[in-house]
N, C-alpha and C positions, 0 to 999 in steps of 0.2 A: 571415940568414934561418935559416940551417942553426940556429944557436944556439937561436933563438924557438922552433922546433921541437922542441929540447929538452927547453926550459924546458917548454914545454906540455904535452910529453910524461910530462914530472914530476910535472906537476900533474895531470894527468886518472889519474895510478896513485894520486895522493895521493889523489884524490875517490874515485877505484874503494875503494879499502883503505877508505873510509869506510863504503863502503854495507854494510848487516845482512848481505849472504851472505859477503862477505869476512873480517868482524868472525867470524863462525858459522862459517868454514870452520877461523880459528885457534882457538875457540872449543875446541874438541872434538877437537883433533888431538891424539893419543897419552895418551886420556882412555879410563876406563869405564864406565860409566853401570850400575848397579846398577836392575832392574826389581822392586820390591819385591811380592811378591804376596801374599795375606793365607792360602793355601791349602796344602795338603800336596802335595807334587809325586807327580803320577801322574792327579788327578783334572782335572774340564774345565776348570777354568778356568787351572791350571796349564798344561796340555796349549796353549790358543789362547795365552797370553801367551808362551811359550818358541817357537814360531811366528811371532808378532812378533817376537819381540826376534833370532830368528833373520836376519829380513830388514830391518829396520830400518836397522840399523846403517850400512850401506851408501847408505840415502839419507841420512842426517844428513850433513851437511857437517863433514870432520875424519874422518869414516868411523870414530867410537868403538867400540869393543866394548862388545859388551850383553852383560850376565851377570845371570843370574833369581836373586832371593834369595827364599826361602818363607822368610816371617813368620808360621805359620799359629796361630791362637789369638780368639775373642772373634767366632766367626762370621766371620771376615776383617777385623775392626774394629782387630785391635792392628796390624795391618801401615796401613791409614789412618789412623788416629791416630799413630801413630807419623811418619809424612811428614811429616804436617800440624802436627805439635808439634815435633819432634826433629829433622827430615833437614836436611841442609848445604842452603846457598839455592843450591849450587855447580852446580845441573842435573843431579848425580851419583846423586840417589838420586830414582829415582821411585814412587807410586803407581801400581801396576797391578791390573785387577780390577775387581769389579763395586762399582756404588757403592750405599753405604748411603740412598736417596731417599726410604721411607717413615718412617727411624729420622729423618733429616737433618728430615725432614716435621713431625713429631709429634715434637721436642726429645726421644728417647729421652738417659737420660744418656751409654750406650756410646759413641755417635756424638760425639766431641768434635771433629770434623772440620763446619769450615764452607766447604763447596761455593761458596758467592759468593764467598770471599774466596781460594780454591784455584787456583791459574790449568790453567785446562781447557785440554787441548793435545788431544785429541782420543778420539773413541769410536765404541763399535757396539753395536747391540741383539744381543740375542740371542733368537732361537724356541727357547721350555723345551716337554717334552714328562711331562705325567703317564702314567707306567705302574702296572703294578699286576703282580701274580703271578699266574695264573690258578686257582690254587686256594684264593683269598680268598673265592670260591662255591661251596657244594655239588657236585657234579656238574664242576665246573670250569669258568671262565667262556668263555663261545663267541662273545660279542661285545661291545663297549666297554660297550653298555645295562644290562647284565648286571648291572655294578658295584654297581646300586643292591640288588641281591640279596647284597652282601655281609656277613660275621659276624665279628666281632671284628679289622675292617680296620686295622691299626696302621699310622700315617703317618708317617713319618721326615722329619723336619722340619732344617732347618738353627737356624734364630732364628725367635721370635715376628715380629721385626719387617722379617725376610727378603721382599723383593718375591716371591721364589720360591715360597716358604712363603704368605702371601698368598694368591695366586693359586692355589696348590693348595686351600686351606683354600677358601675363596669358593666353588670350582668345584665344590667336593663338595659346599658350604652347598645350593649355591643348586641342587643336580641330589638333595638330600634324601637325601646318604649319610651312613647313622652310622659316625662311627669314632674312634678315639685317638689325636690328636697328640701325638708324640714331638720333640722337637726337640732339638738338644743335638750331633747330628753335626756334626764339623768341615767336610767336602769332600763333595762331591758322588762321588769314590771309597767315602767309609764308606758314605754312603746307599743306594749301588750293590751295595756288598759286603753290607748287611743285608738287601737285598732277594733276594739270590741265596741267600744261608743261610739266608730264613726266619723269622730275627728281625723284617723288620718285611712290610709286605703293598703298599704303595704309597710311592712317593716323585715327584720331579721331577728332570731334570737338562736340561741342553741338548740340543739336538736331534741336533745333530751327533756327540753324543757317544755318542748311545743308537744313531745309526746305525752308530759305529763299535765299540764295545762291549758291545754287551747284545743285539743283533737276529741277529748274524751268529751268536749260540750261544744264548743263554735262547728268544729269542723263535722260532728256528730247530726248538728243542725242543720247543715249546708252552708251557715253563716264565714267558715273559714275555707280558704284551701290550701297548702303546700304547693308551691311553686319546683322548687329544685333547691338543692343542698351544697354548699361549699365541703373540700377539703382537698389534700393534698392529692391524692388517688382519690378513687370510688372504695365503698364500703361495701363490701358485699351482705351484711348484717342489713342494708337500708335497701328494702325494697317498694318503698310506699311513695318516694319521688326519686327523680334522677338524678342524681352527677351532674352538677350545672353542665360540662364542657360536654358529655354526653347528652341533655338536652341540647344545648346548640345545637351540634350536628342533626338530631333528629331534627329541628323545628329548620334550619337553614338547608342543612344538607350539604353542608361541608364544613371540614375541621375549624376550629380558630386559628384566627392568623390576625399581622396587624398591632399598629402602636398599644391599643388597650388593651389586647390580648394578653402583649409582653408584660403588661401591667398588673395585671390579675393574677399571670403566673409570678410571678416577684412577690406576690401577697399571699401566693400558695406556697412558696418556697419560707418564706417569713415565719406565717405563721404553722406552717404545715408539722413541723418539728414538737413547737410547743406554744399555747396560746397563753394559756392560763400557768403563774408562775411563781416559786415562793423567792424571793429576793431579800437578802439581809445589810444592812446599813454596811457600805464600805468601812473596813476596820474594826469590825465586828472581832469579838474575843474568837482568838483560834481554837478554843475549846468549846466553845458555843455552837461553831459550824461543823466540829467534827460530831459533835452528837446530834445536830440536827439532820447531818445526811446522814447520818445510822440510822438512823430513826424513819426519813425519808426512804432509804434502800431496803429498809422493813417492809416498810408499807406496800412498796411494789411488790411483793410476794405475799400478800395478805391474803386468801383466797376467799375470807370472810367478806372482806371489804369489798371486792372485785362481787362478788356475789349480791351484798348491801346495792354495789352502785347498778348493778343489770335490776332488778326490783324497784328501784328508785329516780332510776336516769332512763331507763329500757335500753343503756348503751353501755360496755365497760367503759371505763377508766384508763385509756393507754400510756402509761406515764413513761417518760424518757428519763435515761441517766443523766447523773448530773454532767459526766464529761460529754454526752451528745446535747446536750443544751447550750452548753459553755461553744462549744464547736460551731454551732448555730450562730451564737450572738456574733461569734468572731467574723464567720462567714458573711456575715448582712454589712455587719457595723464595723469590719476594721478595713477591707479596701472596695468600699461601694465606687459604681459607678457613675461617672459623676453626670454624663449624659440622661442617661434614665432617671437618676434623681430629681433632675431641672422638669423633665416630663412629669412627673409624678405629682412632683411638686406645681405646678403649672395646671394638673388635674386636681389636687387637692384645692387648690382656688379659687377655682370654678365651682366648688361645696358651698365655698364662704360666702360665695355674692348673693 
């Protein structure tokens, strides 16, 4: 009997060592995992990925070290294509960062990165906030309405084909401010820093970002102000500007409607799910993605982390599963419209000239 006991006992470690978290826990033991970012370090999207990779580490099974690489070049585009062409299938080198959804959308050539075929391990939206300088009006502007009274508003742009940019660009269309798109900044630090010297009059960055560095001094001054906020819905957490679509209505007095509208919503819809994304080289070792989304689905129950991010960001962290992300890309990227695309496309153009 004693023997049988054993024997079984042998057996049931053999089956255990089988299963994915056993295989994932050898997987990543005394390994580093390389978080590829497309940006200059110092700006937001730097800033939430080294935050990640900060805490991460510890729920992946194997407990790898995470070390941030900046790739920054090509609007964030050479650090994703680079993954998605070049990186080891070894789970060692990842995509991190916001994904290119409107370029991936409209076949831009930049974008040689295809999202369907990318294995998505996990992401979060992010709330962007348009600001402006207040002395882009006469007299200096006294409240977001205001904007429309501005003179020679220069808009510092990332890419034509930038969700961010986008949504700026739209929000001024469609509320009838004239201005000049500038795009060509690599990080949302340059865009920040041109708008504190002068060089440009509005831009966009993350919400979290302007609450941590731009309000607590520019806007403190009178020197900045908060315009209104993208995201999918309104945030009931953000009471300090409005809900783009809800400024509309206030400033116009009546709902959005209209070709640019449908436009803005398609870039609500895009990026509304998830903005910010971890993406692993097509072919990536199957052992490598099941312990990174163990590790990922950790993370989303971290209540530390989720705490680190309200102290840090002044916003949580809403991160989606990996199967509502994957749902998402399919939704955009497997039967787009081919009408609205040509529009979009025809709008993103009009960035470039």
């Amino acid at each position: 009997m004693a023997a049988s006991i054993r024997i079984l006992g042998v057996v049931a470690a053999a089956v255990l060592a089988g299963t994915p978290a056993a295989f994932a826990e050898d997987y990543y033991a005394g390994k580093t995992i390389n978080f590829i970012v497309g940006f200059a370090p110092g700006g937001g999207t730097d800033t939430v990925w080294r935050a990640v990779a900060a805490h991460i580490g510890k729920h992946i099974p194997g407990n790898p070290n995470i070390v941030v690489q900046n790739m920054e070049g090509g609007g964030g585009m050479n650090a994703a294509n680079f993954v998605y062409e070049k990186a080891r299938k070894d789970g060692l080198q990842i995509s991190t960062g916001p994904w290119n959804s409107m370029g991936a959308l409209t076949g831009a050539p930049n974008v040689r990165v295809d999202y369907t075929k990318s294995p998505f391990i996990g992401g979060f939206p992010e709330v962007l906030i348009n600001f402006t300088r207040t002395d882009v009006v006469p007299g200096g502007l006294k409240n977001p309405a205001d904007i429309g009274k501005a003179e020679n508003l220069i808009v510092a742009g990332l890419r034509p084909d930038s969700s961010q940019d986008l949504l700026m660009r739209l929000s001024l269309d469609l509320l009838g401010v004239k201005y000049k798109y500038v795009p060509g900044y690599p990080g949302a630090a340059k865009r920040r820093a041109a708008l504190l010297s002068g060089e440009a009059g509005l831009t966009s960055i993350g919400y979290s970002e302007f609450k941590a560095s731009i309000e607590p001094t520019a806007v403190a001054k009178g020197d900045i102000m908060g315009l209104w906020y993208h995201s999918r819905g309104a945030v009931p957490s953000i009471k300090d500007v409005a809900h783009f679509p809800a400024f509309y209505e206030k400033v116009k007095g009546q709902k959005l409607s209209g070709e640019k509208a449908e436009m803005l919503d398609t870039i609500y819809l895009a990026t509304g799910v998830f903005l910010h994304a971890l993406f692993a080289p097509p072919g990536t070792d199957p052992e490598a993605l099941k312990a990174l989304k163990i590790g990922y689905e950790r993370l989303m129950k971290d209540e530390e982390f989720q705490k680190f991010a309200m102290k840090t960001f002044n916003i949580p962290i809403d991160f989606v599963t990996t199967e509502e992300g994957e749902a998402a890309i399919q939704k955009l990227l497997g039967k787009p419209d081919k009408a609205k695309i040509e529009r979009l496309q025809a709008y993103i153009n009009e960035g470039s000239k």
